[in-house]
ROKOLKOL-697689 format. One record per residue (C-alpha): x, y, z; residue number from 1. Coordinates in Angstrom, 1 decimal. Each point is the difference from the previous one (the first is absolute). Example, Ala and Ser with C-alpha at 12.3 -4.5 7.8 and 13.67 -1.06 7.14 Angstrom:
% ROKOLKOL-697689
<node><east>12.3</east><north>-4.5</north><up>7.8</up><seq>1</seq></node>
<node><east>1.4</east><north>3.4</north><up>-0.7</up><seq>2</seq></node>
This chain:
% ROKOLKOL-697689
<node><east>-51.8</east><north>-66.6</north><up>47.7</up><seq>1</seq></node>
<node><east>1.5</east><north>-2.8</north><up>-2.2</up><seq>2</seq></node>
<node><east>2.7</east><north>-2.7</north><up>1.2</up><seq>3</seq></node>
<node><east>3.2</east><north>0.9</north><up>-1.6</up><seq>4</seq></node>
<node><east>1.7</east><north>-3.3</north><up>-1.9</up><seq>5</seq></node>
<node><east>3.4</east><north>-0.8</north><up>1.3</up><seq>6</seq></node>
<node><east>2.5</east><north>2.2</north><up>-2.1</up><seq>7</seq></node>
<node><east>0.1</east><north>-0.7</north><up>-3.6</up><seq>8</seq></node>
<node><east>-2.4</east><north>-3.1</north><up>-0.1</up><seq>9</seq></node>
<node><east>3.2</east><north>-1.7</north><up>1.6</up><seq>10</seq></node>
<node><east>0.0</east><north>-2.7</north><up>2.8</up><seq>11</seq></node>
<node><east>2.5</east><north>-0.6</north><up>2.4</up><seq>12</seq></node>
<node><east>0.8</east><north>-3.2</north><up>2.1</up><seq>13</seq></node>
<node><east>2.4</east><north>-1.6</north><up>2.2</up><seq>14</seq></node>
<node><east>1.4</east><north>-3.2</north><up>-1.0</up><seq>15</seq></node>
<node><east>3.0</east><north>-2.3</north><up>1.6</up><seq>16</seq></node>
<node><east>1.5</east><north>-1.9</north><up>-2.7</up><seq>17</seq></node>
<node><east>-0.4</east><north>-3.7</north><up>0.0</up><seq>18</seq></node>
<node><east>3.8</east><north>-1.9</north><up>1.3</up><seq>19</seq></node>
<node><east>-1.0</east><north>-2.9</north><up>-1.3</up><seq>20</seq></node>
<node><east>2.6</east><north>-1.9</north><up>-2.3</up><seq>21</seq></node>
<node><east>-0.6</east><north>0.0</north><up>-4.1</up><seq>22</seq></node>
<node><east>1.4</east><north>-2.4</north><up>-2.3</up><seq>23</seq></node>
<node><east>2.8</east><north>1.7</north><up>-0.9</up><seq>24</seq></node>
<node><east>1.1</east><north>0.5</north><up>4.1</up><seq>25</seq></node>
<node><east>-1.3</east><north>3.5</north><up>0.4</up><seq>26</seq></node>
<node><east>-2.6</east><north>1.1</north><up>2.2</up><seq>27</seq></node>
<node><east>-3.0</east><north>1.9</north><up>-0.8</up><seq>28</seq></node>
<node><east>-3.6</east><north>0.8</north><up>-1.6</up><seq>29</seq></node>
<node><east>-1.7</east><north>-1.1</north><up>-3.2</up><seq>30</seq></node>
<node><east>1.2</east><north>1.3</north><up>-3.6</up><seq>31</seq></node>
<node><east>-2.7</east><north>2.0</north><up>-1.3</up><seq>32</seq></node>
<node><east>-1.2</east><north>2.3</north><up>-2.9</up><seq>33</seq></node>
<node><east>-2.3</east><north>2.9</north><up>0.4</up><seq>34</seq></node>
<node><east>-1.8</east><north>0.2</north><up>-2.8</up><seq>35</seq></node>
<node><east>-1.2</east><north>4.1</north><up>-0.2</up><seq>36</seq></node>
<node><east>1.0</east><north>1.6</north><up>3.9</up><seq>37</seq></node>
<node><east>3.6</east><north>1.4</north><up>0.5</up><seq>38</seq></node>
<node><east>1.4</east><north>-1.3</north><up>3.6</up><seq>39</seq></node>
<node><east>2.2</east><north>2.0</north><up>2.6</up><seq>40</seq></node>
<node><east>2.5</east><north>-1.6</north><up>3.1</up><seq>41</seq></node>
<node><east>1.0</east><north>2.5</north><up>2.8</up><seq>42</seq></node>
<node><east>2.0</east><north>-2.8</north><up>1.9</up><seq>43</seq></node>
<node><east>-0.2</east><north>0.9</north><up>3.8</up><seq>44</seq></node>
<node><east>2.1</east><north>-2.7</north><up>1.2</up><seq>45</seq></node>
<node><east>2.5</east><north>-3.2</north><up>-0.6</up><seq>46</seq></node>
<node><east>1.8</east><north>-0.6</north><up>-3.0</up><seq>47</seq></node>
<node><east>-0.4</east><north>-2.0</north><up>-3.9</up><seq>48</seq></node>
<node><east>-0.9</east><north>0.3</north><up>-3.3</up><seq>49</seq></node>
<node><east>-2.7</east><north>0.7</north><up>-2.7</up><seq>50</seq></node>
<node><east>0.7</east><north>-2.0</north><up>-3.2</up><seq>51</seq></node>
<node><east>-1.6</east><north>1.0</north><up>-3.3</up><seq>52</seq></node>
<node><east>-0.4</east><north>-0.7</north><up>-3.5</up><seq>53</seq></node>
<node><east>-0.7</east><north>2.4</north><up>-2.8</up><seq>54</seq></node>
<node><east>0.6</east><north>0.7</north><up>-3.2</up><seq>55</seq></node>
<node><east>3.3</east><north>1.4</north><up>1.0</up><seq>56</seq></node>
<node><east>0.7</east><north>-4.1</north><up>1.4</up><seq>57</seq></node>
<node><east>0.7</east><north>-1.3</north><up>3.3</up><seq>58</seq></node>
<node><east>1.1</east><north>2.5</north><up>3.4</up><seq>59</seq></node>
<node><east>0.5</east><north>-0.2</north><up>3.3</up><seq>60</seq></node>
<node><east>-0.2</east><north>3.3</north><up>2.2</up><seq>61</seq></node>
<node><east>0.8</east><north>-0.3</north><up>3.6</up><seq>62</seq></node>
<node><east>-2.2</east><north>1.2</north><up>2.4</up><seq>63</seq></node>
<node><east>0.5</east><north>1.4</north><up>4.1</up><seq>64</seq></node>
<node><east>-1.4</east><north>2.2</north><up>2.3</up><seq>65</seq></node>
<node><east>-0.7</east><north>3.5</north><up>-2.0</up><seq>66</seq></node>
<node><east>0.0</east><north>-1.6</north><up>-3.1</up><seq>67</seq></node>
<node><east>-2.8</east><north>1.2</north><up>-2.5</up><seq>68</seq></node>
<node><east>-0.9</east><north>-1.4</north><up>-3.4</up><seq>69</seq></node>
<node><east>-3.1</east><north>-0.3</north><up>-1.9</up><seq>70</seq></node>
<node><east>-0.7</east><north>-1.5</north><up>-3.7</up><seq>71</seq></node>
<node><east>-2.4</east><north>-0.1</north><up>-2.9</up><seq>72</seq></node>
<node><east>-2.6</east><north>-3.1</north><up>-0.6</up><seq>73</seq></node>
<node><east>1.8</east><north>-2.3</north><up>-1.9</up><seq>74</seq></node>
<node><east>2.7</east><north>-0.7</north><up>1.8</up><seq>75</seq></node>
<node><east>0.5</east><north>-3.2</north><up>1.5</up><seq>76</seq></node>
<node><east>1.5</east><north>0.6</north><up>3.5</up><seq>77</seq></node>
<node><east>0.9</east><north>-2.9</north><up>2.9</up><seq>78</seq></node>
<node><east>0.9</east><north>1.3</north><up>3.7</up><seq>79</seq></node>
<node><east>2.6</east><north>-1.7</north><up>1.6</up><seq>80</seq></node>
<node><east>0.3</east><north>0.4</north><up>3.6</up><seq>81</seq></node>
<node><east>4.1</east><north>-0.2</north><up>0.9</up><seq>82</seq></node>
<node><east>-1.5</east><north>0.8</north><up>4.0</up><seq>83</seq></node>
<node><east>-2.8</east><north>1.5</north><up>1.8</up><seq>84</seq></node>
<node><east>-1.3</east><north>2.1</north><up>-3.7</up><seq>85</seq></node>
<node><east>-3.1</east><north>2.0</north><up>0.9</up><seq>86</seq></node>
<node><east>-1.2</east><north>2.1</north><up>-2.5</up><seq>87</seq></node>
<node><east>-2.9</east><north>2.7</north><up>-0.1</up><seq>88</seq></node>
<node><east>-1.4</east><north>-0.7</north><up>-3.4</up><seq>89</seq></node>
<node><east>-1.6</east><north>3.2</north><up>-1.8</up><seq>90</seq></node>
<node><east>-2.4</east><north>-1.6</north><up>-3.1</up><seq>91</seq></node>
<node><east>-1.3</east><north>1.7</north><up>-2.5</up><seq>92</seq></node>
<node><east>-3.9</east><north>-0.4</north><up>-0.9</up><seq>93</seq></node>
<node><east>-1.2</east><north>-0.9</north><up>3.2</up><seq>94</seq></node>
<node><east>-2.4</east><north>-3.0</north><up>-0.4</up><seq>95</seq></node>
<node><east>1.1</east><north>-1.5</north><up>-3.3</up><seq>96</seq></node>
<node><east>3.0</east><north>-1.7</north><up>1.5</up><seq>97</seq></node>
<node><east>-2.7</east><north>-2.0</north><up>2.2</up><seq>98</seq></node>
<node><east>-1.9</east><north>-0.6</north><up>-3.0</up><seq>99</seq></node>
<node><east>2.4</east><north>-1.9</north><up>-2.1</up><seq>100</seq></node>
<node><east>2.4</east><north>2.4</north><up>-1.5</up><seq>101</seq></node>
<node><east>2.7</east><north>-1.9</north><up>1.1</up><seq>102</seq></node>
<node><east>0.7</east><north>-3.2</north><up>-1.5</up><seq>103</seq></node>
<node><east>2.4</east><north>-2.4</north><up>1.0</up><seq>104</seq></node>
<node><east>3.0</east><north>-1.5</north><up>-2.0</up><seq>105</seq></node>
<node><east>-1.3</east><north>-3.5</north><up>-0.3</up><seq>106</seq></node>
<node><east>1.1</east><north>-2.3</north><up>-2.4</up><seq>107</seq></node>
<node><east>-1.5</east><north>0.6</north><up>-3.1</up><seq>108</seq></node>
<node><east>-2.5</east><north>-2.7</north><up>-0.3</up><seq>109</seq></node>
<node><east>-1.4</east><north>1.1</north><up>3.2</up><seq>110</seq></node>
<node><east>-0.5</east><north>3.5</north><up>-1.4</up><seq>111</seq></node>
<node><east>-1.2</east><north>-1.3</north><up>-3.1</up><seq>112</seq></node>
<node><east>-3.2</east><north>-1.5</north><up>2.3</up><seq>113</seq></node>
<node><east>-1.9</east><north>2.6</north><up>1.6</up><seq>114</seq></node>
<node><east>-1.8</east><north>-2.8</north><up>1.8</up><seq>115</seq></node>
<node><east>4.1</east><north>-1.6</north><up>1.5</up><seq>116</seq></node>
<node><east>0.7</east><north>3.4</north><up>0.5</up><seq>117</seq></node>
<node><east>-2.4</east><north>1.0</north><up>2.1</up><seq>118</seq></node>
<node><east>0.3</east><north>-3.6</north><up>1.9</up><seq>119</seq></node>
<node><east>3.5</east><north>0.7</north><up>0.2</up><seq>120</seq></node>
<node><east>0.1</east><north>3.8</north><up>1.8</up><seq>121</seq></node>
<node><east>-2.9</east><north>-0.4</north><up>2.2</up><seq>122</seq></node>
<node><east>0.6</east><north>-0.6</north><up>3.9</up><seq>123</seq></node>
<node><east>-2.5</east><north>-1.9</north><up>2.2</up><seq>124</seq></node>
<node><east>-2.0</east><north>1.4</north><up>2.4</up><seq>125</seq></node>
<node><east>1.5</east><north>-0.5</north><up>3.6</up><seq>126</seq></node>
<node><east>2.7</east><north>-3.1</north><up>0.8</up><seq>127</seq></node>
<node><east>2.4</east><north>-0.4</north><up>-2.6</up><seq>128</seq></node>
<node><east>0.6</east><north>3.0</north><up>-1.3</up><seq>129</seq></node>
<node><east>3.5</east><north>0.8</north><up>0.5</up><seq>130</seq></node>
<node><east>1.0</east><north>-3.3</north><up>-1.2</up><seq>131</seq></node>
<node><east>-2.1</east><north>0.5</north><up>-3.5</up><seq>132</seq></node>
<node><east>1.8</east><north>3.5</north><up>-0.3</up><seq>133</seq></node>
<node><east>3.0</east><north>-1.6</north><up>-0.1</up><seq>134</seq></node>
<node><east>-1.0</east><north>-2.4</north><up>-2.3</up><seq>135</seq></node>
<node><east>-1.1</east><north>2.8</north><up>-2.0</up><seq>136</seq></node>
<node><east>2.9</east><north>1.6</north><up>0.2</up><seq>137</seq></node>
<node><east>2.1</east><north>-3.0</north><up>-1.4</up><seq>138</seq></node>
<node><east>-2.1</east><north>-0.9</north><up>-2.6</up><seq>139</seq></node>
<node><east>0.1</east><north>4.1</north><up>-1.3</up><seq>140</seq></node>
<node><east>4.2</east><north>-0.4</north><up>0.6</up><seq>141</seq></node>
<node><east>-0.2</east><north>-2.9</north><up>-2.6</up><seq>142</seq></node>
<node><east>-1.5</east><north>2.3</north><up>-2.8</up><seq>143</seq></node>
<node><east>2.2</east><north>2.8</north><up>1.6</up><seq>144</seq></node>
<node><east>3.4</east><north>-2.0</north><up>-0.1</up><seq>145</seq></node>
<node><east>-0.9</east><north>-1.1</north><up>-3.8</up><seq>146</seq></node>
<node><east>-1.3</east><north>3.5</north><up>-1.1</up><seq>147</seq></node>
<node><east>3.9</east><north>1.2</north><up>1.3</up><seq>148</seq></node>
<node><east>1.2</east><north>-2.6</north><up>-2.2</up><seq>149</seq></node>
<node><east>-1.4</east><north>0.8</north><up>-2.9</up><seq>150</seq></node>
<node><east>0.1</east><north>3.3</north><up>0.3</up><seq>151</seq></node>
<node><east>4.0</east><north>0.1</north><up>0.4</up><seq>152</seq></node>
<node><east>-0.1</east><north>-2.4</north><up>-2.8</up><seq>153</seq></node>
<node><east>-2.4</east><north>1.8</north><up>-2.6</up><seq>154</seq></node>
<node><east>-0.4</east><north>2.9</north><up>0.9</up><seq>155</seq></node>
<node><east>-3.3</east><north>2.5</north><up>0.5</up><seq>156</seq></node>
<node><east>-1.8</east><north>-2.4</north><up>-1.7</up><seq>157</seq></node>
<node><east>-1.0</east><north>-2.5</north><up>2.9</up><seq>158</seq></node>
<node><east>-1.0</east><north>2.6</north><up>2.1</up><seq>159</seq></node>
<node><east>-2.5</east><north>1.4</north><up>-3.1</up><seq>160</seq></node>
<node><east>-1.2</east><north>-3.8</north><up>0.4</up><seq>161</seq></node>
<node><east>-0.7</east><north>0.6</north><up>3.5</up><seq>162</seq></node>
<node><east>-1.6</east><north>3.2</north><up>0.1</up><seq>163</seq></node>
<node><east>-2.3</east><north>-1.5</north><up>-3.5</up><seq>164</seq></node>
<node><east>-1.4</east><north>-2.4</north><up>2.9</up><seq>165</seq></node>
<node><east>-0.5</east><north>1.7</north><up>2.5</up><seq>166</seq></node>
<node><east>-2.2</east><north>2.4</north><up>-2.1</up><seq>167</seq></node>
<node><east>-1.8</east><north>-2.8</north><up>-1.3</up><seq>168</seq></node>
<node><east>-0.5</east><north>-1.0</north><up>3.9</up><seq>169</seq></node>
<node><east>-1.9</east><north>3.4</north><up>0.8</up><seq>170</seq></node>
<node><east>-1.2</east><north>1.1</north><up>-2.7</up><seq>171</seq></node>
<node><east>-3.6</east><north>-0.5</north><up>0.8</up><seq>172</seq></node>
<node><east>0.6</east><north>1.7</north><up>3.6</up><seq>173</seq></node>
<node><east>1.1</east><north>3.5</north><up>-1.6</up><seq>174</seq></node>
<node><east>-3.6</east><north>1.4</north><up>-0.7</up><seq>175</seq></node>
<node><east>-0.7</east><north>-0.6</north><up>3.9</up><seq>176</seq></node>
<node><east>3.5</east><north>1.7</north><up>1.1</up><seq>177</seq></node>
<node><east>-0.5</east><north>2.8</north><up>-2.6</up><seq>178</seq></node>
<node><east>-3.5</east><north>0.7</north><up>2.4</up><seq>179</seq></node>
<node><east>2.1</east><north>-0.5</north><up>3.4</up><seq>180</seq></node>
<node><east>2.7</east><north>2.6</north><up>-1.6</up><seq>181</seq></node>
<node><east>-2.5</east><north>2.5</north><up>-1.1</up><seq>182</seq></node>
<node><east>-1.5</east><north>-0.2</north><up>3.7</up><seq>183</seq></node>
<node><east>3.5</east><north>0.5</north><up>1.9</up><seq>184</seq></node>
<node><east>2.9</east><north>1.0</north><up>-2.4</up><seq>185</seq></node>
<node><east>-2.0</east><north>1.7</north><up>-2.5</up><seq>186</seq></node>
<node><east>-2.1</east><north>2.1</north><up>2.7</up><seq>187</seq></node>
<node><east>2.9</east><north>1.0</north><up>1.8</up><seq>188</seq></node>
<node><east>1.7</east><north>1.8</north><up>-3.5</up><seq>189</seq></node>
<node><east>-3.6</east><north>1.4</north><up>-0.7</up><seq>190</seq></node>
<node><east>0.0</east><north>1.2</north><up>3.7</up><seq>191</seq></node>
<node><east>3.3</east><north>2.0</north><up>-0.6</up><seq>192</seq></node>
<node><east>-0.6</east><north>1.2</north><up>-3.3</up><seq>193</seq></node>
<node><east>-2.6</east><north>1.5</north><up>1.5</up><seq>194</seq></node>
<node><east>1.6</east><north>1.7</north><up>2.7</up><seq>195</seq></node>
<node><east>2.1</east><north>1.5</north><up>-2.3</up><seq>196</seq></node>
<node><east>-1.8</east><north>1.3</north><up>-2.5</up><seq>197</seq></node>
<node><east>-1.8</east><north>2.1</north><up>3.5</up><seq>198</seq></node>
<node><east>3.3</east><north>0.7</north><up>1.7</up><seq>199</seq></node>
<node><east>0.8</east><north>1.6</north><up>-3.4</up><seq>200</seq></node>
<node><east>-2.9</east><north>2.5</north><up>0.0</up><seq>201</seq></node>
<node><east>0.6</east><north>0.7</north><up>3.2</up><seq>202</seq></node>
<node><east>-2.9</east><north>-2.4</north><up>1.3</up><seq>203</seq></node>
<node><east>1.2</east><north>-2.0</north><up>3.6</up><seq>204</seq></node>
<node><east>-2.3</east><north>-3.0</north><up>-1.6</up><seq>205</seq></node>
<node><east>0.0</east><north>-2.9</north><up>2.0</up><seq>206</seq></node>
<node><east>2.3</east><north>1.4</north><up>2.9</up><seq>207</seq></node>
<node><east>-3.1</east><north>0.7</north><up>2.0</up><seq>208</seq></node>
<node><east>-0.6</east><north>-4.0</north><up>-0.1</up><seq>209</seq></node>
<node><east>3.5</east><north>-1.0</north><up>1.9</up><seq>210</seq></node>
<node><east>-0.1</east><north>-2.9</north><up>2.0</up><seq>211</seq></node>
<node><east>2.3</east><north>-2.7</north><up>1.5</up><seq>212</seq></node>
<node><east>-0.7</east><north>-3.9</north><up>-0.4</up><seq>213</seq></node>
<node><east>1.7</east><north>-2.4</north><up>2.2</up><seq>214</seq></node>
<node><east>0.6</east><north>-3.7</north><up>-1.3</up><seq>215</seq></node>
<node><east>-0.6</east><north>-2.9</north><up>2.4</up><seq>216</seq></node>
<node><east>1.8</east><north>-3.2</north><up>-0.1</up><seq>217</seq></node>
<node><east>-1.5</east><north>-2.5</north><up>-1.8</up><seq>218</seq></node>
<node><east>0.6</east><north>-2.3</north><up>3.4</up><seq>219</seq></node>
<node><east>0.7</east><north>-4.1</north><up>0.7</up><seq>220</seq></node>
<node><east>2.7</east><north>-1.0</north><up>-1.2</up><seq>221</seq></node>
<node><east>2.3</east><north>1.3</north><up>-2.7</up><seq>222</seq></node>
<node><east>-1.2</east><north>-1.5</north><up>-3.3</up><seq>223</seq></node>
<node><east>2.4</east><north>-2.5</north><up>-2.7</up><seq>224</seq></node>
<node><east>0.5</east><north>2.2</north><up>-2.9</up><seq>225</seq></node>
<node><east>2.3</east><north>-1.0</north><up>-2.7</up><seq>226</seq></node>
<node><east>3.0</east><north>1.5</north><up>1.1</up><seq>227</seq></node>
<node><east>-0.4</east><north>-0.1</north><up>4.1</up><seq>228</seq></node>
<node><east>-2.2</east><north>0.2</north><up>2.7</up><seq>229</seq></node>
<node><east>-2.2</east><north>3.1</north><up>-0.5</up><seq>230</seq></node>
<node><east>-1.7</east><north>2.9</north><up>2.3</up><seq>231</seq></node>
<node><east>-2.4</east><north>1.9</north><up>-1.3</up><seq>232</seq></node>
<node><east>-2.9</east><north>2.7</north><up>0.8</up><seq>233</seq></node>
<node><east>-3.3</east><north>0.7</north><up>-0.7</up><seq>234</seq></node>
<node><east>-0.8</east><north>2.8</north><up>-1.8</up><seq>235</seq></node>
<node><east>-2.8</east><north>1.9</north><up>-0.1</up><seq>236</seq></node>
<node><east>-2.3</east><north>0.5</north><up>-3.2</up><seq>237</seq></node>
<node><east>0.8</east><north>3.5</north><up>-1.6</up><seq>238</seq></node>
């Protein structure tokens, strides 16, 4: 009997969203870009925001217990956490996320280096890590703050700039995340397309191979993702 992938190719984790202050006197996570991986909040508790940018131009939606929004890769989104925001955060592609899909808004000569970029969003290992998230986190709001600026001023354009080097900065990670996909996302459509080509001849296919998986904590302490502290699970290999 095969290990069934978590529905869709998805992965879900629980993340408290950083109160630290920003430059411009709001509190919250690291402006980011996902680069090929749609991204989903179900907010479970507290109160704030989720700014954007997209072609459409700058937006603020609000965010509170109930609260459900999700959007495509692309979009450059900031949390901001107006009191006690925890969010369950559904992601699409499970695994290319971790591998770099999202990119953070830097100022542009750090994302014109791969080698300042990649200085600039790791984390140490053990002491001092919540201290270089939130200097992470400033150093993305600087590129953030200016990308708004332009944006309002120009137009689409500067975000077209921003997504041109962000795709530059992964470019030679797709052929890798295409493999991952084709092990998790792609097996998972191949898995139903299967069951319904049976289910349509009358065939019970792969009913017969039902089974329940249980995901265990990932344990220790919650980790410093770019918008808050993070819990997450292990899951097993399909």
């Amino acid at each position: 009997m095969s290990t069934p992938g978590f529905p869709g190719g998805t992965a879900v984790s629980s993340l408290r969203v950083y109160d630290w202050e920003a430059a411009d006197g709001l509190h919250g996570g690291t402006p980011h870009v996902h680069t090929a991986s749609s991204e989903a909040y179900v907010v479970v508790a507290g109160e704030g925001e989720v700014h954007t940018v997209t072609p459409e131009g700058v937006a603020v939606d609000p965010l509170s217990a109930g609260s459900v929004l999700w959007f495509a890769p692309g979009t450059v989104h900031r949390l901001v956490n107006s009191g006690g925001l925890e969010i369950t955060v559904v992601m699409q592609n499970a695994g290319l996320p971790e591998a770099g899909d999202a990119v953070l808004t830097f100022p542009a000569e750090v994302l014109d280096d791969a080698e300042a970029y990649a200085a600039a969003a790791a984390l140490p290992a053990g002491d001092g890590r919540a201290d270089a998230a939130r200097a992470r986190r400033d150093l993305a709001m600087a590129g953030y703050l200016e990308l708004c600026r332009t944006v309002q001023r120009d137009g689409p354009a500067a975000l077209a700039a921003l997504h041109a080097r962000a795709a530059r900065l992964v470019r030679d990670r797709a052929g890798h995340w295409r493999q991952q996909w084709e092990q998790t996302v792609g097996a998972e459509t191949d898995r139903t397309r299967r069951q319904l080509a049976a289910l349509a001849g009358g065939d019970p296919g792969a009913l017969a191979t039902a089974s329940v998986v249980r995901g265990e904590p990932a344990g220790g302490e919650p980790g410093f993702g770019m918008c808050g502290r993070l819990h997450t699970w292990r899951w097993p290999s399909a």
